[in-house]
KEKE-3310 file (N, C-alpha, C; in steps of 0.2 Angstrom, whole numbers, plus 5000, padded with zeros to 4 digits):
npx = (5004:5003:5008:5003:5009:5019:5009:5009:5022:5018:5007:5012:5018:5008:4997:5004:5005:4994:4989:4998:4995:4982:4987:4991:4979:4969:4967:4966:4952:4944:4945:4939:4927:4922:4918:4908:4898:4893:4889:4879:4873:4871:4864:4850:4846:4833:4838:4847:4841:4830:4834:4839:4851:4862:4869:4878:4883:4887:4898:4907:4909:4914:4925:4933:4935:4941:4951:4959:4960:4965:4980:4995:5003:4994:4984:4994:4998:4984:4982:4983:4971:4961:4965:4960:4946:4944:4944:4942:4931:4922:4920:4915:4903:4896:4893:4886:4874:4866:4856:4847:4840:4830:4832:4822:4824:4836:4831:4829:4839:4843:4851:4852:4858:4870:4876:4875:4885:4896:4897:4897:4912:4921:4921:4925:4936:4943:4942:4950:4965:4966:4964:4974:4988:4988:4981:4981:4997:5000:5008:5005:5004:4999:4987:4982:4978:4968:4959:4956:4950:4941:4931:4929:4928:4934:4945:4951:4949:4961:4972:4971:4975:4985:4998:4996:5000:5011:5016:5024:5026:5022:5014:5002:5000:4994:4982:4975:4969:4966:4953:4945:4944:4933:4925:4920:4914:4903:4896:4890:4884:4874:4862:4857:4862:4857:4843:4843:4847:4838:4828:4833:4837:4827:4826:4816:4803:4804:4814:4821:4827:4834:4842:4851:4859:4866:4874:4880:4888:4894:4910:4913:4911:4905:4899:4890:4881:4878:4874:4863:4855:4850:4842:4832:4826:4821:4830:4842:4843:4843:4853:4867:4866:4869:4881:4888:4888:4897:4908:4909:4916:4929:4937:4938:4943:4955:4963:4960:4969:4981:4985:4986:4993:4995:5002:5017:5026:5035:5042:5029:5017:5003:4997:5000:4992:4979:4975:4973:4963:4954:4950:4948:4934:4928:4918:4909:4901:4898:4890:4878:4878:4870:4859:4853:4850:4844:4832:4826:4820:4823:4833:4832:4820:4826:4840:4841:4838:4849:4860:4859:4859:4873:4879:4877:4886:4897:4899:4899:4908:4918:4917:4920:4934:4936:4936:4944:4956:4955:4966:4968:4981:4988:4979:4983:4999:4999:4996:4990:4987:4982:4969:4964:4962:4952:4943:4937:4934:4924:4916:4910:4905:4895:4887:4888:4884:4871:4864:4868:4859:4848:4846:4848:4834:4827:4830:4827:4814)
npy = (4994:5011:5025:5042:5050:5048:5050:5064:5071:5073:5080:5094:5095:5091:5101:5112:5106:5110:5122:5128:5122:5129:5143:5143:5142:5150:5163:5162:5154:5162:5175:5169:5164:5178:5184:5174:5177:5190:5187:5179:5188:5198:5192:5193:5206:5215:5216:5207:5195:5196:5191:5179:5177:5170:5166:5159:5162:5175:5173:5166:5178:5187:5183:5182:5196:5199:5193:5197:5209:5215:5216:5206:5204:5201:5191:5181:5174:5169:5157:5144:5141:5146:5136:5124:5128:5125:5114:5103:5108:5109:5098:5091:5101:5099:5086:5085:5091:5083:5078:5086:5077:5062:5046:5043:5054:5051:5041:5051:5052:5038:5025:5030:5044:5039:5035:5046:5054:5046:5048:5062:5062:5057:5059:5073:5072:5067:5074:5085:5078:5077:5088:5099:5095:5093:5102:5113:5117:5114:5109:5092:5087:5097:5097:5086:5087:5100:5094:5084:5091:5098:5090:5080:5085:5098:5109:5097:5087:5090:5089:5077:5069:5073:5068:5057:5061:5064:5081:5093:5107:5120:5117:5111:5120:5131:5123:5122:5134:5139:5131:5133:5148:5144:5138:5146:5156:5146:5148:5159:5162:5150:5150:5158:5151:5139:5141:5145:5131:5124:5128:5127:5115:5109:5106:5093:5101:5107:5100:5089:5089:5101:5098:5086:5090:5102:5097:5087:5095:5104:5112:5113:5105:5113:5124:5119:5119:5132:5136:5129:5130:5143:5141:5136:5124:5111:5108:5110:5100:5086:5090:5091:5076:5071:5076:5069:5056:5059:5064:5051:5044:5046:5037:5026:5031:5037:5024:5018:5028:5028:5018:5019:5025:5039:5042:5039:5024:5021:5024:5030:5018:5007:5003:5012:5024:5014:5016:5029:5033:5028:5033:5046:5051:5052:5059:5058:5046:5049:5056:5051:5042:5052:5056:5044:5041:5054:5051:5039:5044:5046:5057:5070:5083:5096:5094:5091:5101:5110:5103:5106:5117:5121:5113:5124:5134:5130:5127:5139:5146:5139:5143:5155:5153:5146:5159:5166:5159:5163:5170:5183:5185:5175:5168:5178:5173:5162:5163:5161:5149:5137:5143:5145:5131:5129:5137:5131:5116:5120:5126:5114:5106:5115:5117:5104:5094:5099:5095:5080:5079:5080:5068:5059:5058:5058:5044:5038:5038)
npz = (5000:4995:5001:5007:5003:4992:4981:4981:4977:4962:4959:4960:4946:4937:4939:4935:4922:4918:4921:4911:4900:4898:4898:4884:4879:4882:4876:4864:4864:4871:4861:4851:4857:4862:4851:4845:4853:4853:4836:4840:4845:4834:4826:4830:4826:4815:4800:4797:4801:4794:4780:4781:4787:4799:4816:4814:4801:4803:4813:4807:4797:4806:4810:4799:4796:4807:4807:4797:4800:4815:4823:4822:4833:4841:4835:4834:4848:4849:4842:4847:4854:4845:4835:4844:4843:4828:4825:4838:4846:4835:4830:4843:4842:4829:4832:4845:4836:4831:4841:4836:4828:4821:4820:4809:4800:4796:4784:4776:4766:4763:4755:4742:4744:4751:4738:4729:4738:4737:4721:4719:4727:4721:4709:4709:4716:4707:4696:4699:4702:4687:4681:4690:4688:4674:4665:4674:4675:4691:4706:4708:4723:4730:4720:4723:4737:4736:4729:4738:4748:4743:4739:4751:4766:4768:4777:4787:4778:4771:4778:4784:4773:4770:4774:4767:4755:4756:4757:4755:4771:4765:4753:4760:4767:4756:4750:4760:4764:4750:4751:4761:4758:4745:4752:4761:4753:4749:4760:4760:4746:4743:4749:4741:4727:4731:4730:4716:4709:4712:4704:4691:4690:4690:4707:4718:4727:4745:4759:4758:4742:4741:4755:4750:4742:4746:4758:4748:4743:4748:4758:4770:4788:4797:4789:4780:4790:4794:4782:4778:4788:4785:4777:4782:4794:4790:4778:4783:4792:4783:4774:4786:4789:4777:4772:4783:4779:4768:4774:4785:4772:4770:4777:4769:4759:4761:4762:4748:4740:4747:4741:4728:4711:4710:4723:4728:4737:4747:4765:4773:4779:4771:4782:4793:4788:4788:4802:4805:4797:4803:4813:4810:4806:4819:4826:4817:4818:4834:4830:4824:4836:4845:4837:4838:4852:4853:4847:4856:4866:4880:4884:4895:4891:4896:4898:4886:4879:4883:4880:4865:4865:4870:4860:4850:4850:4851:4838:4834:4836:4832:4819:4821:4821:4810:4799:4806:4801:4788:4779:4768:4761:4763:4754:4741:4741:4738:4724:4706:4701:4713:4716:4703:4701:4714:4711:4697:4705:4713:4705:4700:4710:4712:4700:4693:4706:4707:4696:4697:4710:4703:4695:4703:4711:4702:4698:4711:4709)
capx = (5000:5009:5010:4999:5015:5019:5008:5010:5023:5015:5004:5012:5020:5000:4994:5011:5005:4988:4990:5002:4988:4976:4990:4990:4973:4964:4966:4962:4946:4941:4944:4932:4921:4919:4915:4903:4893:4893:4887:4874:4867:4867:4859:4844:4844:4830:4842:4852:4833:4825:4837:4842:4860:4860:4873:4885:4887:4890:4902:4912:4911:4918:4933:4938:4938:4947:4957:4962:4960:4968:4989:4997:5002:4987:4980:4997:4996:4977:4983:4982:4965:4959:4964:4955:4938:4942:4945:4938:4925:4919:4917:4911:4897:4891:4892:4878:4869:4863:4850:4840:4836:4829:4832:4817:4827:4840:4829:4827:4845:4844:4854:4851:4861:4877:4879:4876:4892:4904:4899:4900:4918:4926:4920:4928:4944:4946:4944:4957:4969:4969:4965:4978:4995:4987:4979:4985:5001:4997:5011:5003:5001:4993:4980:4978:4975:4964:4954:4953:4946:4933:4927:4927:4926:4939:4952:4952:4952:4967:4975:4971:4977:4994:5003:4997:5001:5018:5017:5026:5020:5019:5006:4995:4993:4991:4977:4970:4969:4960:4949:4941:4941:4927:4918:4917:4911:4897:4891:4885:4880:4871:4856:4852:4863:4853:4835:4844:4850:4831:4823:4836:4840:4820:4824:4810:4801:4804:4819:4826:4832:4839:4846:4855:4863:4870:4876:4886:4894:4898:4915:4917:4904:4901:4897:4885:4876:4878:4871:4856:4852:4848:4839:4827:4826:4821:4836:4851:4844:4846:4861:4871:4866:4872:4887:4892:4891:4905:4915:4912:4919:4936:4941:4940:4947:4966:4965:4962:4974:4988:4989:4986:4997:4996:5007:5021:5023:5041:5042:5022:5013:4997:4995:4998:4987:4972:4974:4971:4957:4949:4949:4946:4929:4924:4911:4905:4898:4895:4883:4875:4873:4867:4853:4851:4850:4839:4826:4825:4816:4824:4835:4823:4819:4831:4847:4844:4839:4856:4867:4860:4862:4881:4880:4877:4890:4902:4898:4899:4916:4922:4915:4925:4941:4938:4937:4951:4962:4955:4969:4970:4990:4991:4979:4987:5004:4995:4998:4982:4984:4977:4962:4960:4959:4947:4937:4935:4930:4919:4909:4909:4900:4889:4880:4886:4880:4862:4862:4868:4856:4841:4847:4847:4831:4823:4832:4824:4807)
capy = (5000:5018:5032:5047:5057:5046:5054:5070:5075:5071:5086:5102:5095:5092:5111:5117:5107:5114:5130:5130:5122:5136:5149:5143:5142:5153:5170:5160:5152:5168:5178:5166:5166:5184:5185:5172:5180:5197:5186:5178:5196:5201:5187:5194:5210:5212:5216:5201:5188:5195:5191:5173:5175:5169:5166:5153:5164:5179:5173:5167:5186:5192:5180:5184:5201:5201:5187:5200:5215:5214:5215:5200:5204:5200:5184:5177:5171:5168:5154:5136:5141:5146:5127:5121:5127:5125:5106:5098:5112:5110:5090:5090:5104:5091:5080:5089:5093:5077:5079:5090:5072:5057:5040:5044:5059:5047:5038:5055:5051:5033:5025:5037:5050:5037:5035:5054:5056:5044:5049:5068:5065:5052:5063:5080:5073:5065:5080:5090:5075:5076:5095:5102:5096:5091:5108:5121:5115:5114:5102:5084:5085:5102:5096:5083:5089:5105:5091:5079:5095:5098:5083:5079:5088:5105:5109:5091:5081:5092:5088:5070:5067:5075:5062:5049:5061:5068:5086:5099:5111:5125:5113:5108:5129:5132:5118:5125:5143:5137:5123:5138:5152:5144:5134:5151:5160:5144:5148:5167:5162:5145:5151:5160:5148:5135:5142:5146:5127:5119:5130:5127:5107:5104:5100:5092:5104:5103:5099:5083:5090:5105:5096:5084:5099:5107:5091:5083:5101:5113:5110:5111:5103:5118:5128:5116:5119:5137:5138:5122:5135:5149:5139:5133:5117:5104:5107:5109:5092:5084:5094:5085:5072:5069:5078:5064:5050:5061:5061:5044:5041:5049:5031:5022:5036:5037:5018:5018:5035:5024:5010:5022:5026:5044:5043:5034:5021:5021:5027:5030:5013:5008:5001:5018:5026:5012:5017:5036:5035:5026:5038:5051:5052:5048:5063:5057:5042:5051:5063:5045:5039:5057:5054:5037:5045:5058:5044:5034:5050:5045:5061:5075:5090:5103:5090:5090:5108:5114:5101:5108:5125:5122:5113:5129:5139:5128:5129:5148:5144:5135:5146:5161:5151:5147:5166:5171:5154:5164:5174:5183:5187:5168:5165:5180:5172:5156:5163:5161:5145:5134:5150:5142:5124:5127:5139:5126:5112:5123:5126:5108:5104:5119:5114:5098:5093:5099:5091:5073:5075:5080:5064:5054:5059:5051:5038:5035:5037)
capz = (5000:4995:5007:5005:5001:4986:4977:4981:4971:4954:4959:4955:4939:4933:4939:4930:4914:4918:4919:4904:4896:4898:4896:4879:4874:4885:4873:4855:4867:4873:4858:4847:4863:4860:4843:4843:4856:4846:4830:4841:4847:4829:4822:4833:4822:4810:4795:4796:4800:4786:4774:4785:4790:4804:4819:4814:4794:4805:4814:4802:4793:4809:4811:4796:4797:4813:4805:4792:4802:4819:4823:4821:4840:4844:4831:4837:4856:4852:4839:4849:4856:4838:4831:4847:4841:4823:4829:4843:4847:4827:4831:4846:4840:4825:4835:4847:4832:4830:4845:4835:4823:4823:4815:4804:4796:4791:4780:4771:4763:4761:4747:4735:4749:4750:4730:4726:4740:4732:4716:4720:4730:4714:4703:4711:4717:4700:4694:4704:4699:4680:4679:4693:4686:4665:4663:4675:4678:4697:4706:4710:4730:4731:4716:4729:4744:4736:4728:4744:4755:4741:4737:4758:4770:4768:4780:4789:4776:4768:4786:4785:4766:4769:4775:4761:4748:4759:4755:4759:4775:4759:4750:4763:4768:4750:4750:4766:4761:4745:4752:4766:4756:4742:4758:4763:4746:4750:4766:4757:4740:4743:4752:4735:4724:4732:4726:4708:4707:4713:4699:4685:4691:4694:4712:4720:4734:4752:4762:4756:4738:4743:4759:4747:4738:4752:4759:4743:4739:4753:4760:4778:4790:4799:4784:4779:4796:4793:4774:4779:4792:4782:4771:4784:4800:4786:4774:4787:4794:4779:4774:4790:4785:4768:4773:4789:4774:4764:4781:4784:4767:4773:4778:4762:4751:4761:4761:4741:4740:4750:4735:4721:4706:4713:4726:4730:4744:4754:4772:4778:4773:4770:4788:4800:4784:4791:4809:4805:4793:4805:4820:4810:4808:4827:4829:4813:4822:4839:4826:4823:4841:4846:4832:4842:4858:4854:4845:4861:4870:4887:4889:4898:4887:4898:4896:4880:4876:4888:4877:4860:4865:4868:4852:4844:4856:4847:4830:4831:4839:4826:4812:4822:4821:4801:4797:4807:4797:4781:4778:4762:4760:4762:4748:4736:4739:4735:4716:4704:4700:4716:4714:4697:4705:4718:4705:4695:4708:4714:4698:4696:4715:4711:4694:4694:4709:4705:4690:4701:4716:4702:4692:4711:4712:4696:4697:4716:4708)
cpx = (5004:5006:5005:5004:5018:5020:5006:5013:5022:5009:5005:5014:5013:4996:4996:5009:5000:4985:4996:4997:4985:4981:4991:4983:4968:4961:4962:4954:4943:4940:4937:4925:4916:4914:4909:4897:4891:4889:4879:4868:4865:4863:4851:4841:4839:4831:4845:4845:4829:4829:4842:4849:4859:4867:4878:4888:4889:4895:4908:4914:4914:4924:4937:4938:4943:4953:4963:4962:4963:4976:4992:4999:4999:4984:4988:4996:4986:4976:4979:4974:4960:4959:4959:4947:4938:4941:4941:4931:4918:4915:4911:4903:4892:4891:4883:4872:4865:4857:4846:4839:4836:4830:4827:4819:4832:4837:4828:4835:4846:4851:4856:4857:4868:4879:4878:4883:4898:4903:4902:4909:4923:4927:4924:4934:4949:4948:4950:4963:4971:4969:4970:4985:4993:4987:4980:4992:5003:5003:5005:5000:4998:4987:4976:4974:4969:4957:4950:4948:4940:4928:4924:4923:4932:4945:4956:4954:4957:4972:4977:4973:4984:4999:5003:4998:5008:5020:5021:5021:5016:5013:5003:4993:4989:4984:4973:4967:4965:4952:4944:4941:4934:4924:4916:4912:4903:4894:4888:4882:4874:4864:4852:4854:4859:4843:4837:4845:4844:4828:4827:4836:4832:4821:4818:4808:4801:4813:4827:4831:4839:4847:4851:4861:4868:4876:4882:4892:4896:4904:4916:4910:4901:4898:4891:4880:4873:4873:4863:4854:4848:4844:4834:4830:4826:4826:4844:4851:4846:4852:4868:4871:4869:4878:4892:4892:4896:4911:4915:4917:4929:4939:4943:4944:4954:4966:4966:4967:4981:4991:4990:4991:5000:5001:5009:5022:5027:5038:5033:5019:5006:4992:4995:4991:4979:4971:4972:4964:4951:4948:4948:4940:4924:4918:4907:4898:4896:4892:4878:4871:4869:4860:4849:4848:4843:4832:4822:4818:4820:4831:4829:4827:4823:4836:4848:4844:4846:4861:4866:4862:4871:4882:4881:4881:4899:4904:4901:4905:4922:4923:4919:4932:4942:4939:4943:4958:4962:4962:4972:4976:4992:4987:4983:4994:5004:4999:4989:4980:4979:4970:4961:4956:4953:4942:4935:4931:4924:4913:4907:4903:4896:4884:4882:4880:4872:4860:4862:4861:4847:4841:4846:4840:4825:4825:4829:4818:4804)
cpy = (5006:5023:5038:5052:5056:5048:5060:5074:5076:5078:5093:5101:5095:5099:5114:5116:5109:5119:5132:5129:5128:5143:5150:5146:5148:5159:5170:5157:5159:5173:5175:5167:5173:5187:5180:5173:5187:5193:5183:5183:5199:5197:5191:5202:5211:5211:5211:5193:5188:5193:5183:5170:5176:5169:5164:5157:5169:5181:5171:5172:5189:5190:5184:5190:5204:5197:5193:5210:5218:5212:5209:5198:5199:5193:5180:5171:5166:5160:5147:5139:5143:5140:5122:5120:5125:5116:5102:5101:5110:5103:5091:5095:5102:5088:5080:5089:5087:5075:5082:5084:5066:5054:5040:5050:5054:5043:5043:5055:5044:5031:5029:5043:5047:5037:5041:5057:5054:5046:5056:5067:5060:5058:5069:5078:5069:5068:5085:5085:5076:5086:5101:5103:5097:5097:5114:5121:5117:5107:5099:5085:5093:5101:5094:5085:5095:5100:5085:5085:5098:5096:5079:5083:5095:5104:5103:5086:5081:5091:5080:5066:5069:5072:5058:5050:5064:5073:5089:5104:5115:5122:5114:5116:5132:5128:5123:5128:5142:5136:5131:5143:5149:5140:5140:5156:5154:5147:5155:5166:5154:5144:5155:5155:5141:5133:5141:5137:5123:5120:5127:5119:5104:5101:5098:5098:5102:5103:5093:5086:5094:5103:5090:5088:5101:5102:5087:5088:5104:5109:5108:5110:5107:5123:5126:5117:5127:5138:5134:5128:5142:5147:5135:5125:5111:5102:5107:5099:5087:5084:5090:5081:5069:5071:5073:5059:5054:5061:5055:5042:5041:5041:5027:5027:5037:5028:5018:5023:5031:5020:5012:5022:5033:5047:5037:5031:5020:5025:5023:5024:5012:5006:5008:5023:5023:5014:5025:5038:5030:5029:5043:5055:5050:5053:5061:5052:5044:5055:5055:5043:5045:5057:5050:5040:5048:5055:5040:5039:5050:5052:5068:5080:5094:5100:5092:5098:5111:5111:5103:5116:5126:5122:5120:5133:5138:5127:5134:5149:5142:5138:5153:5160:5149:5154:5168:5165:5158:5170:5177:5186:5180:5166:5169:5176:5166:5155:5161:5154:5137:5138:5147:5137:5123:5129:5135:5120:5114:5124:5120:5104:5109:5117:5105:5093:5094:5094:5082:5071:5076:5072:5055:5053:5055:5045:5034:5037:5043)
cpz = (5000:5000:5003:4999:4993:4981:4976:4975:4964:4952:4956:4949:4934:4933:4934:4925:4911:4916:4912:4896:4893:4896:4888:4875:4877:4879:4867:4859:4866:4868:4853:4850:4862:4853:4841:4848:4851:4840:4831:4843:4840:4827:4824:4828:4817:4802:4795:4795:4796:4780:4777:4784:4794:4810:4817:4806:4798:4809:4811:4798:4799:4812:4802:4793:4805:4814:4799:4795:4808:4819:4824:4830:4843:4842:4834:4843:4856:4847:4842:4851:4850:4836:4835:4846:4836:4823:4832:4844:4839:4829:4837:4845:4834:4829:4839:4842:4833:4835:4843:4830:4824:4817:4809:4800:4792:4785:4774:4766:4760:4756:4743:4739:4746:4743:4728:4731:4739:4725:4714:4721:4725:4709:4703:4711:4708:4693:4692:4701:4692:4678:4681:4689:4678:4663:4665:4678:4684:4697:4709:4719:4729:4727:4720:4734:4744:4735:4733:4748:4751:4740:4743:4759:4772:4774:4782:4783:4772:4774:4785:4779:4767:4768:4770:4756:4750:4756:4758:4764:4768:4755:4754:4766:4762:4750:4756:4763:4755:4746:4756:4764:4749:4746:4761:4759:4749:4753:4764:4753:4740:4743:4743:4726:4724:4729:4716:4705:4706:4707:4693:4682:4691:4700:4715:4726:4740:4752:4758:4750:4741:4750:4755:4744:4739:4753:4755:4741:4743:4755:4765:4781:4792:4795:4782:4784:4794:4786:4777:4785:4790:4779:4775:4788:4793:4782:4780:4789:4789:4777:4777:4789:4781:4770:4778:4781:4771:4770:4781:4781:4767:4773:4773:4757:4755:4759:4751:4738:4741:4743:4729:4719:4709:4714:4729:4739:4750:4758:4774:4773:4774:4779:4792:4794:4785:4797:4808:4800:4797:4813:4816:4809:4815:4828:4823:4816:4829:4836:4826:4832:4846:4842:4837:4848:4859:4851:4850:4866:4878:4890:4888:4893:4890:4898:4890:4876:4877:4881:4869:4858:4866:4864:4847:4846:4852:4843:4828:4833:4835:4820:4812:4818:4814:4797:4799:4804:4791:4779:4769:4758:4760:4755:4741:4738:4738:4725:4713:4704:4705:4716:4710:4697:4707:4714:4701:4698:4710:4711:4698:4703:4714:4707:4692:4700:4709:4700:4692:4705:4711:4697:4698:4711:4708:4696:4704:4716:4712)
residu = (UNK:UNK:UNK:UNK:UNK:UNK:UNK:UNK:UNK:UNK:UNK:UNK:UNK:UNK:UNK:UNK:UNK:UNK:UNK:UNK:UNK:UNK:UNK:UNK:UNK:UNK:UNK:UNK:UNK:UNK:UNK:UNK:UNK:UNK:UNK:UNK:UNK:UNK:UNK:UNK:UNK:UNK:UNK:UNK:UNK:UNK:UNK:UNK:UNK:UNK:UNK:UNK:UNK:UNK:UNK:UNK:UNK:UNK:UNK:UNK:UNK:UNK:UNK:UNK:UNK:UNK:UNK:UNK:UNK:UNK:UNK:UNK:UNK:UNK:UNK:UNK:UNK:UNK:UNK:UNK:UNK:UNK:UNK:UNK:UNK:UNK:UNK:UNK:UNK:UNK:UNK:UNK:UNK:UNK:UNK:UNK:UNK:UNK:UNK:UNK:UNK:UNK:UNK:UNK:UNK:UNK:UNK:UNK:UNK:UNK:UNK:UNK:UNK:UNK:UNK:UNK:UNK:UNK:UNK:UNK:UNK:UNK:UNK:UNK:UNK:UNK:UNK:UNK:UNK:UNK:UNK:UNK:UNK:UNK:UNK:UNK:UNK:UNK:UNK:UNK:UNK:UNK:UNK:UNK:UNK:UNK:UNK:UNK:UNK:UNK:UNK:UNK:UNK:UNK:UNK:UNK:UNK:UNK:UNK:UNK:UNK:UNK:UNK:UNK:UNK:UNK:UNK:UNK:UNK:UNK:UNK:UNK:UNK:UNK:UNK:UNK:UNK:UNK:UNK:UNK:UNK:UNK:UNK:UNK:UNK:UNK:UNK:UNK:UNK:UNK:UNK:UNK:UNK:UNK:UNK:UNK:UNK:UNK:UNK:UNK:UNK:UNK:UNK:UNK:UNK:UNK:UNK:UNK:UNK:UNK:UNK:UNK:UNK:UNK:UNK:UNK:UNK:UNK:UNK:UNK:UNK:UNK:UNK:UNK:UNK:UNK:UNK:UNK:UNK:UNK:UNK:UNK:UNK:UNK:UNK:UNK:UNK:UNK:UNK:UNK:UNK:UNK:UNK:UNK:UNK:UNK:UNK:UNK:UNK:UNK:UNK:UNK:UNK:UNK:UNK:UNK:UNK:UNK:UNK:UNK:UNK:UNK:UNK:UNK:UNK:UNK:UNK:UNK:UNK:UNK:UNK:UNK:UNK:UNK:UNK:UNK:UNK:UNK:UNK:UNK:UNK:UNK:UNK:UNK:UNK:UNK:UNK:UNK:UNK:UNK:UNK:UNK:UNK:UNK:UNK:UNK:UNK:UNK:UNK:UNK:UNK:UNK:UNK:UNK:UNK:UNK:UNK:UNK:UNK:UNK:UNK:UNK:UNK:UNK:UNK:UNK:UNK:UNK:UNK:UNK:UNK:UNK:UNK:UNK:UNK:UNK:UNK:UNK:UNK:UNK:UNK:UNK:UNK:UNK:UNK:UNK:UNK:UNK:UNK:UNK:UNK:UNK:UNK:UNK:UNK:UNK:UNK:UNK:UNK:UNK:UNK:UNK:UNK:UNK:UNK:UNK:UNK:UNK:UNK:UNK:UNK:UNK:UNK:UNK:UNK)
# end
């Protein structure tokens, strides 16, 4: 039996790494914090609800004007607590989402949802592969990784692709800086490129088309929430939705990325490649047993209101920390041609994609 004293010592060392912890993140916490309060008081303005920009687009237009407008001083120190939101907070804020729908929402994707998301994200990244280096002479790992975080899910899955296509850092900023400046162009023009796609595409009326739509083409998860929220409760539900099958997919596409022609296979092998594309969708699945959860009825209405109100606290958090990543000195030294890239993919999930989910549609009668 050990002595009280034992473990004593072990104590200050843990506060010490406690407190360095928090010395790190507190400032990037509390600067997002701020600003997505501020985005949640506008949202209440009648300017910004009649014209349904809501909190979570709001705050991402005020990270990234304090991401682009603020002394480097300042966006410095606040960095680690900045990736926190944009990271764990973004997850664990899907993740919450998933309380606001039930098992009977998922049927609204069925089949028809999973094959409109591998055809959209084969079709995109297949794209980005033959057009980056063929047509705009774009090197090979940035094609990549632009085309992995359009055809996913944006910043993460150009995070989670690096290693398999072993990019330089300079790629994978390049890539970023892409990937979240047109997932951000989404979260503005959606809400009305959304109504222009249903009219032009024939989507069906109602939730489901449009919540397809959003779902197979926006970039980043929380943008998705953000655009699906503007466009109305029935289309977001959807939207996430459709959007968790394209993360899911994250697992198979490094594994088939790992064996490709692509990219070469010394050093990093295809086995640490299985072991990461299979933790990387984890809130995908805690979005899943949150559905489950909230199905069952058995947590009380004021648990469950408190933990979706975080959820939204977290989002707006996340949405901070992508506007203030938007930096636009990082995409002009980008050069035009990743610009050209993404400009292109993006055309191609914008009217492609309608063209896909109105073609999913008749074909699911």
């Amino acid at each position: 039996m050990s002595s009280p004293s034992s473990t004593l010592p072990l104590a200050p060392g843990r506060l010490h790494h406690g407190r360095r912890w928090l010395g790190r993140h507190v400032g990037g916490l509390a600067l997002c914090a701020l600003l997505a309060l501020a985005a949640q008081a506008l949202g209440h303005w009648p300017v910004f609800d009649h014209h349904g920009i809501g909190t979570l687009t709001l705050a991402l237009l005020l990270g990234i004007v304090a991401g682009n407008g603020l002394p480097q001083r300042w966006l410095g120190p606040a960095e680690h607590g900045a990736a926190l939101s944009r990271q764990r907070l973004l997850r664990a804020g899907v993740m919450l989402f998933g309380l606001g729908l039930t098992v009977r929402d998922l049927a609204h994707v069925g089949l028809t949802g999973v094959l409109l998301a591998a055809v959209m994200l084969t079709s995109t990244f297949a794209l980005a592969a033959w057009a980056g280096p063929r047509w705009l002479g774009l090197d090979r790992p940035t094609s990549l990784l632009i085309g992995a975080g359009s055809a996913i899910c944006g910043a993460a899955a150009v995070i989670a692709t690096e290693p398999v296509v072993r990019a330089r850092n300079g790629e994978a900023t390049v890539a970023v800086s892409t990937v979240v400046l047109f997932g951000t162009f989404s979260v503005f023009l959606y809400p009305w490129l959304g109504e222009a796609a249903a009219h032009w595409a024939a989507l069906p009326q109602g939730g489901t088309g449009l919540g397809l739509y959003l779902g197979a083409t926006v970039h980043e998860v929380a943008q998705v929430v953000a655009a699906g929220r503007s466009m109305g409760t029935d289309v977001a539900g959807v939207a996430v939705i459709e959007k968790m099958v394209r993360v899911m997919l994250l697992a198979p596409f490094l594994l088939l990325l790992a064996s490709s022609r692509l990219v070469r296979q010394p050093g990093e092998g295809t086995e640490a490649t299985v072991r990461r594309g299979r933790h990387t969708p984890w809130f995908a699945w805690g979005f899943l047993a949150m559905v489950g959860l909230h199905s069952t009825g058995w947590l009380p209405a004021p648990l469950e209101a408190a933990a979706s109100q975080a959820g939204t606290v977290m989002l707006a958090m996340a949405m901070t920390a992508l506007g203030l990543n938007t930096r636009w000195a990082g995409v002009r030294a980008a050069g035009l041609r990743p610009l050209a890239l993404g400009t292109l993919l993006w055309a191609w999930l914008v009217v492609g994609g309608a063209l896909l989910v109105r073609g999913a549609e008749l074909l699911g009668g």
